[in-house]
C-alpha positions, 0 to 999 in steps of 0.5 A: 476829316478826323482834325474836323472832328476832334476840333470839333469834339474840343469845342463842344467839350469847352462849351459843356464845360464853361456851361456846367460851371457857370450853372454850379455858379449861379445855383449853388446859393440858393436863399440868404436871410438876414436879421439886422437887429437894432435892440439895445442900441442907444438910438430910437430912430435905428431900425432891425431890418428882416431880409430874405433873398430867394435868388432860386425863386427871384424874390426878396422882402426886407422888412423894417422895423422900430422898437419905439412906436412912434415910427411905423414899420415898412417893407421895401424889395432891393432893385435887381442891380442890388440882388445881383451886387449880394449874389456877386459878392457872396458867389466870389468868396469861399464861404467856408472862410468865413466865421461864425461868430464876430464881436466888438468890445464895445457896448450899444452895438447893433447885431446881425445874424445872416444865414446863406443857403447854398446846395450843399450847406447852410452858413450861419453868421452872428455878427455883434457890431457889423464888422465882419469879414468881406462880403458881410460889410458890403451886404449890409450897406446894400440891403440896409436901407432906411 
């Protein structure tokens, strides 16, 4: 009787335990905005591109747009398998890592700022040239469409 119940207290404590984790995980980023800007690049058809994903609220808007007029602006919503590839991405790297600031030496460049929200900080990435550290690469090449 007394095995029955520490087998018993061992399991329910392994279950509390893989649950607790798995919500720290999935709740700890919140939102992530992103402002892909194209301004000073030498190409009238590249466009600046506002992201935001709320994963706490399940919502997300990119919004596209050009400096040249001739092209109309547009807003389009990431597929869900996205949103889940940006959220896998950013829960598997240790954010702290990352730096604030990164440059190229080249000129024209396009630029991003990314701001991701977890529950206990908020990280705030300029990136003059996208080439930033992983996950911030592979972001890019999912929210930026066009």
């Amino acid at each position: 009787m007394k095995l029955t119940f520490c087998l018993l207290g061992i399991a329910l404590s392994g279950l509390i335990g893989c649950t607790n984790s798995q919500t720290t995980n999935t709740n700890s980023i919140s939102k992530v905005e992103m402002h892909l800007s194209a301004f000073g690049v030498e190409s009238d058809d590249f466009p600046s591109i506002d992201v935001i994903i709320d994963f706490q609220n399940d919502t997300n808007s990119c919004k596209k747009w050009y400096y040249n007029p001739a092209y109309k602006d547009s807003i389009y919503s990431l597929s869900r398998t996205d949103i889940t590839k940006v959220l896998d991405l950013l829960q598997s790297t240790d954010l702290t890592k990352l730096k604030e600031e990164y440059t190229v030496d080249k000129t024209d460049q396009p630029s991003s700022k990314t701001i991701i929200y977890t529950n206990q900080s908020t990280f705030t990435i300029n990136d003059y040239g996208l080439e930033a550290d992983h996950p911030l690469q592979a972001i890019y090449k999912i929210v930026y469409q066009y």
